[in-house]
N, C-alpha and C positions, 0 to 999 in steps of 0.2 A: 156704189151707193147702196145702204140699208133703207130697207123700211120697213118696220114694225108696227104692229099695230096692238090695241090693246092691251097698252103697255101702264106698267104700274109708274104712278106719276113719285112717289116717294124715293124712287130708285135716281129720279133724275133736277131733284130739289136738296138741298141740304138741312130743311126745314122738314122734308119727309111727313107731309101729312097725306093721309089717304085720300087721293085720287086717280082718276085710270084718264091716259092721252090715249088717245081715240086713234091719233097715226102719226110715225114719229120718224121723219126721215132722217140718215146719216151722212153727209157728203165727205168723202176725204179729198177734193180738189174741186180747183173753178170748174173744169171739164165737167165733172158731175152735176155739180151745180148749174149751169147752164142749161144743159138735157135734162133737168128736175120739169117738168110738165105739169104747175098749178095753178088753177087759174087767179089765185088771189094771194099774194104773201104769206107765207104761215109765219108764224109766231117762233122769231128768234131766239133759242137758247144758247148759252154759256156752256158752264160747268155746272149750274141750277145756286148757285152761292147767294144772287140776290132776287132772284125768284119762288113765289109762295103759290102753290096751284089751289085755290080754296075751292075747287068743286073740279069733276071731269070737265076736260077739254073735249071741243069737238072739234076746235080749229087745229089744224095741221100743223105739229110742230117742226121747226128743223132745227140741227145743232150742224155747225159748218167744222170739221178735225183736221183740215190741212194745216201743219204746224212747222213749217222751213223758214231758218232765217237765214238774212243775205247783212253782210259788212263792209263796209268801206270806208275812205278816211276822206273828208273835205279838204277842201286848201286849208282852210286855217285850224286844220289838226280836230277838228271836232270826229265821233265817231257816227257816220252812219248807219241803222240799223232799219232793215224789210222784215218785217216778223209778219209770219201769217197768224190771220186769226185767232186758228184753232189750239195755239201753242200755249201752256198753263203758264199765267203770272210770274209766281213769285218764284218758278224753275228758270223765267225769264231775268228776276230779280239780282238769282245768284250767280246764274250765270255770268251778267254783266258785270257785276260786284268780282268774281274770281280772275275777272280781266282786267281790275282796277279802273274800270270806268266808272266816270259819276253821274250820277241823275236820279237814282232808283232809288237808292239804297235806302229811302225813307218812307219806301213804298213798300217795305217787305212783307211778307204775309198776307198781303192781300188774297184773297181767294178770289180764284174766275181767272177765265183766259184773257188773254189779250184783246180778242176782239170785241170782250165786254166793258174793257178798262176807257175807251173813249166813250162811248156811252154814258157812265154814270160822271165820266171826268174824274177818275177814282181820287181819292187824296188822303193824306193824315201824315200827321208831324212835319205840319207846314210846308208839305209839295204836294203839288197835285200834277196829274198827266201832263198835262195842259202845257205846264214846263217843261217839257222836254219834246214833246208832240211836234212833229215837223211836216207831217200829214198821215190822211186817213184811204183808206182805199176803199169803196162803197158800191158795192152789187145792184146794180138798178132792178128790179124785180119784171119789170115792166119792158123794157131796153134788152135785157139780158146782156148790158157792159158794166165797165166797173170804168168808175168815174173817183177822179182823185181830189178831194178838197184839202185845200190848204188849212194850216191853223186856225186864221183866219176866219175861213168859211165855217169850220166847225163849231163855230159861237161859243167857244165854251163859258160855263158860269160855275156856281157852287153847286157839285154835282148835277149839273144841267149840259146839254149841247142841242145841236140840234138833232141828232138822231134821235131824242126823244120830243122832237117838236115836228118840225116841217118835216124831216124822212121817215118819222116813225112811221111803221107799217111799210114802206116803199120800199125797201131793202135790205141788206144787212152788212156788215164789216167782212171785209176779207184778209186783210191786210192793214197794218199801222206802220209810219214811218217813223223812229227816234232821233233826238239827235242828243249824243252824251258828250262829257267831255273826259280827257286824259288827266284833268287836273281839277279839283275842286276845293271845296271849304263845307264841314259842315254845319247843316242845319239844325242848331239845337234849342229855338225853342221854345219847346214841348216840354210839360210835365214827362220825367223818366227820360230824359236826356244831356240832363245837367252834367254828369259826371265827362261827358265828353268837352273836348277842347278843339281850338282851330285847328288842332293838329292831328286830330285823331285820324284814324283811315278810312277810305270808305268801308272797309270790311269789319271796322268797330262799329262803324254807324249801323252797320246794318244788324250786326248782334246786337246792340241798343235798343234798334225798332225792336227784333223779335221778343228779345226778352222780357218789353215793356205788355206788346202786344201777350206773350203768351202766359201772363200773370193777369191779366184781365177779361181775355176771350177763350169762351169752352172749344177745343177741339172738337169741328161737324162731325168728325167720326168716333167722336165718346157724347155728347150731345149734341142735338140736333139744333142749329141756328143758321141764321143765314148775318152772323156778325152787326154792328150799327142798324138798328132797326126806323131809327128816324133821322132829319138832319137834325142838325144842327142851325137853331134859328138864327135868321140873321135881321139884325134891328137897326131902326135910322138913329140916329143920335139922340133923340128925343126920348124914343121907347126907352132905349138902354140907361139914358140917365135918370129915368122912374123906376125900372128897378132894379138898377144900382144901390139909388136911393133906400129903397126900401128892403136891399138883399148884398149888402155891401162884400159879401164874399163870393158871389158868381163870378165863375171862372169864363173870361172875357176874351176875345181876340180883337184888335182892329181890323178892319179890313182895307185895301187901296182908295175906295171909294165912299172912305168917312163912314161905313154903315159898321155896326160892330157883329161878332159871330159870335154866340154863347152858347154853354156844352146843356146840349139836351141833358142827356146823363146827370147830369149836378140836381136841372131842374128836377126830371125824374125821381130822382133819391129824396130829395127834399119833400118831393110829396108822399112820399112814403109808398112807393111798389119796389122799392130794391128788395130784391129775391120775393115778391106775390106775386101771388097769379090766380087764374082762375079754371080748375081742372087742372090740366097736364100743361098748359103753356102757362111762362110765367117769366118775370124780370131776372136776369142770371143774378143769383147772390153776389158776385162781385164787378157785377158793372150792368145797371139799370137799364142802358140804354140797345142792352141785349137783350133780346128776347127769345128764348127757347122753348123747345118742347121735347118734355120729360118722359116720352115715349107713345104717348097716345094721344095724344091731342087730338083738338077738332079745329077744324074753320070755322064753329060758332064759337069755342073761346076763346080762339083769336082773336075774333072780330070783336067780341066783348071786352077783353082786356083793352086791345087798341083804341078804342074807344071810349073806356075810362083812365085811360092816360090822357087822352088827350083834353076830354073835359076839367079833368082835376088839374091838369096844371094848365089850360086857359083860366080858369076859376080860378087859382091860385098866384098867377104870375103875367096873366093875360098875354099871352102867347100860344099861339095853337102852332101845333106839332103835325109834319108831315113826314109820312111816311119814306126812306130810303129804298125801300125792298119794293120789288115789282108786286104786286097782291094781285094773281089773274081770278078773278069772276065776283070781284066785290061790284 
């Protein structure tokens, strides 16, 4: 176990705005984790992909780096996978994809570990965790055990679960359980994956994802972003057929439960911040619904900009816009 203190907060966001984390612990196993002696949960880090520090932290941070995964095959051939925590994403991505398992392959490029991915319920190009998610393995802070919730129990919603409702603060992830399969069909659709067919492989699907993904999103280590900056609204039938009406080319998703999802991003653009900003943070010129900063930014033009986004397009579209990204000290 590391602990650092007085640590530059930029080093560990991918949004890299100036701030200093006051103490920043490292565990690389449950064992350390356990013996960690605080008397209140610190504040769970990733990779830093969907976290923004707008001011010094004084709360104790931890990032959890055990990263082992375990395999095994169910009776009806499905693949099971134990992945700890601390193991990167989309290294999880390919991996499974170069074993010809399906499940992932539409979740390519996500940034953040694993045991950020139940959390947000991560999703895009029409899969989300959630689908594949067989259980979560959860650190009681308080307990000092780790307690296993089912799919089920994990509530999940549109980027929602309950780790960010009833256990936030109580805990954190240590472990995800998957379940893939040996045999699939892809999911295509999404804009930027039309060219695919039922037939294509999982290892096409998932050059499809990157390629769409890496034509629209800056690379955090050539600019600084933390990717999808808001959701994506989701509307009852009502809202969405006023402005339908009156916006007849927003790009529209149904959802299970009759409500519809529409692309922040479109909104965004239509109001005019594709590529402005204010100072150093600013709408990425090729996909609005990212937000970067151009080297120097502050947490006040952040907050400025985020906030005239979301006035102009409530004013415009009457829809107000929440944030994706964690924003700690707003």
């Amino acid at each position: 176990m590391h602990h650092l203190t007085q640590v530059s907060a930029a080093s560990y966001s991918t949004f890299a705005l100036p701030a200093v984390l006051a103490d920043l612990y490292q565990c690389e196993s449950l064992s350390e984790l356990t013996q960690l002696d605080l008397p209140h949960c610190p504040y769970v880090l990733g990779e830093g992909s969907n976290t923004i520090f707008l001011q010094d932290m004084a709360q104790p941070v931890l990032r959890y780096l055990a990263a082992e995964k375990q395999v095994r095959r169910a009776d009806d051939g499905s693949i099971l996978l134990h992945i700890d925590a601390g193991h990167n994403w989309h290294q999880l991505v390919q991996w499974t994809v170069a074993q010809g398992w399906w499940g992932l392959e539409n979740l390519a490029l996500i940034p953040g570990s694993v045991g950020a991915a139940p959390v947000q319920n991560i999703g895009a190009y029409g899969v989300e965790l959630a689908d594949c998610c067989d259980y979560v393995d959860f650190f009681d802070w308080q307990q000092k055990t780790v307690r296993r919730l089912s799919k089920a129990d994990c509530r999940f919603g549109y980027r929602d679960s309950i780790f960010k409702t009833e256990l936030a603060g109580r805990g954190l992830i240590v472990a995800v359980g998957l379940k893939l399969q040996s045999q699939g069909r892809p999911v295509t659709g999404y804009k930027g994956l039309e060219l695919l067919t039922a037939e294509s492989s999982v290892s096409a699907v998932m050059q499809a994802v990157i390629a769409v993904r890496q034509s629209k999103l800056p690379d955090p280590a050539q600019l600084a972003n933390c990717g999808s900056f808001f959701k994506n609204p989701v509307l009852s039938p009502q809202d969405f057929a006023r402005l339908k009406q009156q916006y007849p080319a927003v790009p529209a998703y149904p959802q299970a439960d009759g409500q519809v999802k529409v692309a922040a991003g479109w909104l965004m653009e239509q109001a005019g911040f594709k590529g402005k900003g204010i100072g150093d943070i600013a709408c990425y010129e090729k996909q609005a619904l990212v937000l970067v900063n151009r080297g120097r930014g502050t947490a006040t033009e952040l907050t400025q900009l985020v906030s005239a986004i979301q006035h102009q397009v409530q004013q415009q579209f009457a829809v107000w816009l929440e944030p994706e990204v964690r924003l700690m000290g707003l």
